[in-house]
C-alpha positions, 0 to 999 in steps of 0.5 A: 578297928581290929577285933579283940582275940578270944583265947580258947583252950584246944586239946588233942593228942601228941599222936602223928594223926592229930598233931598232922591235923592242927600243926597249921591252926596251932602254928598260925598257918591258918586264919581265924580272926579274933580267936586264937588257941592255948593247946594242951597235948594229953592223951586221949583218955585225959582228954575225955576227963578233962571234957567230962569236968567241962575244963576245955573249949575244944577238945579231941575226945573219944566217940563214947564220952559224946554220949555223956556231954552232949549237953555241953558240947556239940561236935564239930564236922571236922578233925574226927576219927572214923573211917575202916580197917582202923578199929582197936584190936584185942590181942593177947598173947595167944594162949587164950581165946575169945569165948575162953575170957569171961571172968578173966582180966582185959585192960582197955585204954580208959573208962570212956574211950571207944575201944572201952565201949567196943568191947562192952557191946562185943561181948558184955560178959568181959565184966573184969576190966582194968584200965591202963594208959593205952602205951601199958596195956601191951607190956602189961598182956606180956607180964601177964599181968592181964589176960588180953588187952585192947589196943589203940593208935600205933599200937596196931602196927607194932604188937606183933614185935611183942609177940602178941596175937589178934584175937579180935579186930573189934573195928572190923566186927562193928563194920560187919555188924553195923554196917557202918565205918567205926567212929573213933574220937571227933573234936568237940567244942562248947555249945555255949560259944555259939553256932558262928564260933563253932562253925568257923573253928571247925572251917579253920580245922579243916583248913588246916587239914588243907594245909597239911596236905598241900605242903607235905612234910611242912608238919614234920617237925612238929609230929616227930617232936611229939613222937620221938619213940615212933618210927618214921614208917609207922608215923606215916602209916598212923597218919594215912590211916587216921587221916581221911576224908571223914577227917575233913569231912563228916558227911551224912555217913559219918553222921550217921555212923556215930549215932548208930553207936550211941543210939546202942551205947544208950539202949545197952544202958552205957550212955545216958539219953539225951534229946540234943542234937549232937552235931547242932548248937 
């Protein structure tokens, strides 16, 4: 008797460290029995809004919007974001500094991402802040048209081409002030699918992690069609610094690490409190 497909709707993002990540799951390289996927490729910051509206099933999101859907969704052990030296960077183009940027405009990649949370609890004072999508924000510190930006994703291997400098690499001030690897975006499913769906979605992305990794360049194809304005150099450097054991793998100090930053996140009054256990359906 076969066993009726459940459709549930996954999001992530078209940038190489995800697409690397679910190339095999959303191609049917790896087996999960009785569910399959709709994908829906955003960035990351519609994402976060499309979880907070809770529209997606399973879902990359931005380790800041956990704390404000922790009662719907649980995170998963597999598929997240974190480690070192990979944090979001505040640059500017280098007529300014750090101390000088109170009351001044700072643009960061959206209201709920973790470079938007980074920087409050950085330096609360930069109260002046613009939300751009995270590909406008070096063009719009160029023009002028904002002070300083925080930037994300490849963004990091490319901003010198633009002329900017590094004022602060914010990552690298949460590891020497928390003492723990940045938790950047995790995947997120719907606690009302259960502790045995969730369980095996999060085996299957790891699975597919596996996949990735054992048949090198099998994904290549699928990246690059999401990436045509990407080299192929910073598309591998993308994908070996996102792409880590924390990735397959959570552990006790991935773990961790996110609830040090929610836990200042919700003392700092950025996040709502809540009594779930995030990691637990």
């Amino acid at each position: 008797m076969s066993v009726p497909t459940r459709e549930l709707t996954l999001g992530f993002s078209p940038c190489p460290n995800d697409t690397f990540i679910f190339h095999a799951l959303v191609s049917g390289l790896v087996a999960l029995p009785g569910v399959s996927f709709r994908e829906r490729l955003e960035d990351v910051e519609t994402l976060n809004m499309l979880a907070l509206a809770g529209e997606l099933d399973v879902t990359k999101v931005s380790c800041h919007l956990l704390g404000h859907i922790r009662g719907e969704y649980v995170m998963l052990a597999a598929g997240a974001a974190l480690g070192r030296g990979c944090g979001p960077l505040l640059v500017s183009r280098g007529d300014i500094t750090p101390a000088s940027l109170a009351g001044k405009p700072v643009a960061v990649p959206g209201r709920y991402t973790t470079a938007a949370l980074l920087l409050r609890l950085f330096d609360p004072s930069l109260d002046n802040i613009v939300y751009l999508p995270f590909h406008e924000i070096m063009p719009a510190v160029v023009r002028g048209d904002v002070a300083a930006g925080v930037i994300i994703h490849e963004s990091r291997f490319t901003y010198r081409d633009y002329g900017l400098v590094k004022l602060v690499d914010l990552g690298e001030w949460w590891e020497r002030d928390s003492g723990h690897p940045i938790p950047l975006g995790g995947i997120v499913a719907r606690r009302s699918l259960g502790a045995e769906t969730v369980e095996r979605i999060s085996d299957a992305i790891r699975a597919s992690i596996d996949h990735a990794r054992a048949n090198p360049g099998a994904a290549g194809g699928y990246i690059r069609s999401h990436a045509q304005e990407m080299s192929d150099e910073v598309c591998a450097a993308h994908i070996g610094l996102y792409v880590n054991e924390f990735s397959r793998a959570l552990g006790p100090e991935g773990r961790e690490a996110i609830g040090v930053l929610l836990g200042r996140a919700e003392k700092s009054g950025i996040i709502p409190p809540c009594s779930l256990d995030l990691f637990v359906v």
